[in-house]
C-alpha positions as CSV (number, residue, x, y, z in Angstrom):
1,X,23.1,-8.4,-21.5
2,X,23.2,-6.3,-24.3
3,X,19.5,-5.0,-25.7
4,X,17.8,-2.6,-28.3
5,X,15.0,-2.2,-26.3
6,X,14.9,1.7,-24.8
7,X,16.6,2.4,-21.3
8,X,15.4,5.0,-18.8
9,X,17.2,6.2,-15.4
10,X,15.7,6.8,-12.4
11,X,16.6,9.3,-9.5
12,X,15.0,8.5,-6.5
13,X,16.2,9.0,-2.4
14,X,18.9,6.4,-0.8
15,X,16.0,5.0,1.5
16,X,14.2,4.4,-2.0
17,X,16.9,3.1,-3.4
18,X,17.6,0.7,-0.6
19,X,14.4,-0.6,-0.1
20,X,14.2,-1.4,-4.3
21,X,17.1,-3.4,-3.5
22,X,16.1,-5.0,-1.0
23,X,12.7,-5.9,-2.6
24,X,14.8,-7.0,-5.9
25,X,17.1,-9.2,-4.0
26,X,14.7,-10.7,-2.2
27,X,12.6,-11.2,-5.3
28,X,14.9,-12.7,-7.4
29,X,14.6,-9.9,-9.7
30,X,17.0,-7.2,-11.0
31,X,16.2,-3.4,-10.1
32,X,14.9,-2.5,-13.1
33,X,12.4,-5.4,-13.5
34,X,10.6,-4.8,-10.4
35,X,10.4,-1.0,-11.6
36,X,9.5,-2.2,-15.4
37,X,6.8,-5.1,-13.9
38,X,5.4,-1.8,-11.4
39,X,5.3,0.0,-14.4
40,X,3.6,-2.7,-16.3
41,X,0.9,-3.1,-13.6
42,X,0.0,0.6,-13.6
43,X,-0.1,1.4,-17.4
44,X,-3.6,0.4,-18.5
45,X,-4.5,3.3,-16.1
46,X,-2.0,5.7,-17.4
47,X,-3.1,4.9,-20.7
48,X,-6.7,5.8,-19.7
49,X,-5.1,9.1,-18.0
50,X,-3.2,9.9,-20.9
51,X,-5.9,9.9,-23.2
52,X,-8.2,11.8,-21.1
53,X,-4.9,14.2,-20.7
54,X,-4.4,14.8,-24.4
55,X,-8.6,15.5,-25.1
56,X,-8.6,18.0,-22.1
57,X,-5.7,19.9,-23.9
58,X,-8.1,20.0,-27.1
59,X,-11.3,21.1,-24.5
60,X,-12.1,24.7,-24.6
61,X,-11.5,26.3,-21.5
62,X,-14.7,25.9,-20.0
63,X,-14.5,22.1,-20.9
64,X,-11.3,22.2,-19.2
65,X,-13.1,23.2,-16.3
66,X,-15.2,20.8,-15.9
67,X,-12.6,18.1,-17.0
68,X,-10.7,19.4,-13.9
69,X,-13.8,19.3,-11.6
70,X,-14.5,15.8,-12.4
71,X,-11.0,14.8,-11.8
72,X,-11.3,16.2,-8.5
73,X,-14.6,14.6,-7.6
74,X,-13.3,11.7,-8.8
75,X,-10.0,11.5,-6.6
76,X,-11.9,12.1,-3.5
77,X,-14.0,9.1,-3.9
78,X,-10.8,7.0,-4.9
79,X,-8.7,7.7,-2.0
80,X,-11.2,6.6,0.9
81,X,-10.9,3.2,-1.1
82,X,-6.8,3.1,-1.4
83,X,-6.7,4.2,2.1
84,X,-8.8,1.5,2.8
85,X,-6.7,-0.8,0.8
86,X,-3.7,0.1,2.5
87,X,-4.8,-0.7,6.2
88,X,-6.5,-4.1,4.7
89,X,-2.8,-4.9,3.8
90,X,-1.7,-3.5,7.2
91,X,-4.0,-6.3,9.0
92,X,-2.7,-8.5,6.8
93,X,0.9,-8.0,7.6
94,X,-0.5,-8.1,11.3
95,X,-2.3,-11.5,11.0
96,X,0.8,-13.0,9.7
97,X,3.1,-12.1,12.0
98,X,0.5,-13.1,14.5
99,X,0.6,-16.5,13.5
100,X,4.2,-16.4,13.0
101,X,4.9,-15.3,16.7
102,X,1.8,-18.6,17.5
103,X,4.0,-20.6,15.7
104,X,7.1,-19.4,17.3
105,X,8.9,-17.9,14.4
106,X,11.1,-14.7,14.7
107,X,9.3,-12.0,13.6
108,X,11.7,-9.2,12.0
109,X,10.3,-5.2,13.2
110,X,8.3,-3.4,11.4
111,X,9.0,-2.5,7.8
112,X,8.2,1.1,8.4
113,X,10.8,3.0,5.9
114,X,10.2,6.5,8.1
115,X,8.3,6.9,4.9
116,X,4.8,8.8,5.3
117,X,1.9,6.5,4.2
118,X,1.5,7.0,0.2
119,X,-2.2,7.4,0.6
120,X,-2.0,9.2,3.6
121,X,-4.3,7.4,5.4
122,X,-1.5,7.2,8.1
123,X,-2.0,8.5,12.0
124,X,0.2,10.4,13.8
125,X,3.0,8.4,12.6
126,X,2.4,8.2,9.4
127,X,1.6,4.6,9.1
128,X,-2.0,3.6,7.6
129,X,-4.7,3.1,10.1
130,X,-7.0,0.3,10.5
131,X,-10.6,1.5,9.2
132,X,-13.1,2.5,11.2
133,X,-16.1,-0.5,11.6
C-alpha cells in the first residue's frame, strides 16, 4: 500500500525483533503500527520533553544547571512509581494464569525475553519484583 506519509526504519536486536512480531501477529497488526500506535501513546510526553529540551538549550549555564538538577530529582521520584507499575502488571499476569491453571487451561511459561526489567526494578533475575507492603 502505497503512501505519502514519511517512513522511518528501525534497528533493533533479533529477540526485539521477534518478540514485535510476535506481539503484531498476535494483534492483528502490522510491525510498524504497533511501533507507530507505541509511538503515539508516548508523544504528548515527548512533546513536553522536547519543549523543555529546546528552552534548556536557550538557559544560561547556570539555568542549565538547575534544569538538569530538576530533571534528576524528578526521575528519582518517577521510577519508584514505574517500578511499581511494572510488578502491579506482574501480579496481574500471575492472577491470570492462576485462574487459568483453576480453570484447567494450559498455561504457556513465562514470557521472560532474557531481557532485564526496563525499569529495573527486577531481582536477581532481572524480572520486576512484587512491592514491598
Amino acid at each position: 500500500m502505497a503512501t505519502e506519509k514519511p517512513r522511518v526504519a528501525v534497528t533493533m536486536e533479533q529477540g526485539e525483533y521477534e518478540m514485535l512480531s510476535a506481539f503484531a501477529a498476535r494483534q492483528g497488526m502490522s510491525r510498524g503500527a504497533v511501533l507507530r500506535d507505541l509511538w503515539l501513546m508516548a508523544s504528548p510526553v515527548m512533546v513536553r520533553v522536547l519543549k523543555l529540551l529546546e528552552e534548556a538549550e536557550r538557559a544560561k549555564d547556570s539555568v542549565r544547571d538547575g534544569i538538569r538538577q530538576a530533571a534528576i530529582d524528578a526521575e528519582a521520584q518517577m521510577m519508584p512509581m514505574a517500578r511499581e507499575a511494572l510488578a502491579n502488571f506482574d501480579l496481574f499476569e500471575e492472577a491470570i494464569r492462576e485462574s487459568m491453571r483453576e480453570a484447567g487451561g494450559a498455561v504457556e511459561a513465562a514470557t521472560d525475553t532474557g531481557a532485564p526489567c526496563a525499569t529495573g526494578a527486577g531481582g536477581a533475575d532481572g524480572r520486576a519484583k512484587p512491592p514491598s507492603m
